[in-house]
N, C-alpha and C positions, 0 to 999 in steps of 0.2 A: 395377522396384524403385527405380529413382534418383527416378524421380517419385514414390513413397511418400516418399522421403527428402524432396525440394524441397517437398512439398506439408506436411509434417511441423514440415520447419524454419520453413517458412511461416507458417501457422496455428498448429500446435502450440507453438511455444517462445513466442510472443506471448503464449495464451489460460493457457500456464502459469505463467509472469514475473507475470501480470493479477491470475490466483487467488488467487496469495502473498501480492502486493502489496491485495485486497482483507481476505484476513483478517488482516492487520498490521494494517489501518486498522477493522478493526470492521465489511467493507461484505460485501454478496451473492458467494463468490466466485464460485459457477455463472454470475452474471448479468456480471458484470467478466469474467470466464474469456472468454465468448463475445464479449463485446463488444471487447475489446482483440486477440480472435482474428482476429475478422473486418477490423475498424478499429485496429491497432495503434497510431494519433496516442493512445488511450484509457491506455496506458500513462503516458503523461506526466503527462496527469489526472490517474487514481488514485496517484500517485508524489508529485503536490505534494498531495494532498488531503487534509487533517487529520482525525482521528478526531471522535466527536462526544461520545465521553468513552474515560474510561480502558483502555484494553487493556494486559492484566497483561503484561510483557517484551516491550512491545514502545513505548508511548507508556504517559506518567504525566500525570497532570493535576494541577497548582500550585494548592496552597490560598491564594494567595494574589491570583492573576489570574484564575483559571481557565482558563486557554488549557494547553492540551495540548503537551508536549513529547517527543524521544524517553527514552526508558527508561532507556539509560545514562548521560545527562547528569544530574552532582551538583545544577544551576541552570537555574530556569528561564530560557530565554534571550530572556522577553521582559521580565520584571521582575526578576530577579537572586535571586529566593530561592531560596536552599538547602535544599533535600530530604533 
């Protein structure tokens, strides 16, 4: 039973952290799920990885740069406009 546990916290809390973190960003989370399960360094990846456009609460995309920011930020924070 402890090894279900260790093998769980292992893989499992990785490949779920991964999932989350792919459908925040717009990405496969089955395919992040597995890949951050097995190679958890893949978390840090999809964590800095920006969207490739808007995902509704969670990143917005600046009419005015186009670069993509998070959701609750009033300004974009690479060109300063106001949303």
């Amino acid at each position: 039973m402890n090894e279900l546990i260790f093998l769980l916290l292992l893989f499992g809390l990785p490949a779920a952290v991964g999932a989350r973190f792919a459908v925040a960003r717009d990405r496969n989370p089955l395919a992040w799920g597995l890949l951050c399960g097995v190679i958890p360094f893949f978390l840090v990846v999809i964590y800095f990885r920006k969207p490739t456009r808007e995902v509704r609460g969670h990143f917005r995309l600046c009419t005015s740069c186009g670069e993509t920011f998070p959701w609750k930020d009033q300004a974009c924070k690479y060109c300063g406009t106001a949303i």
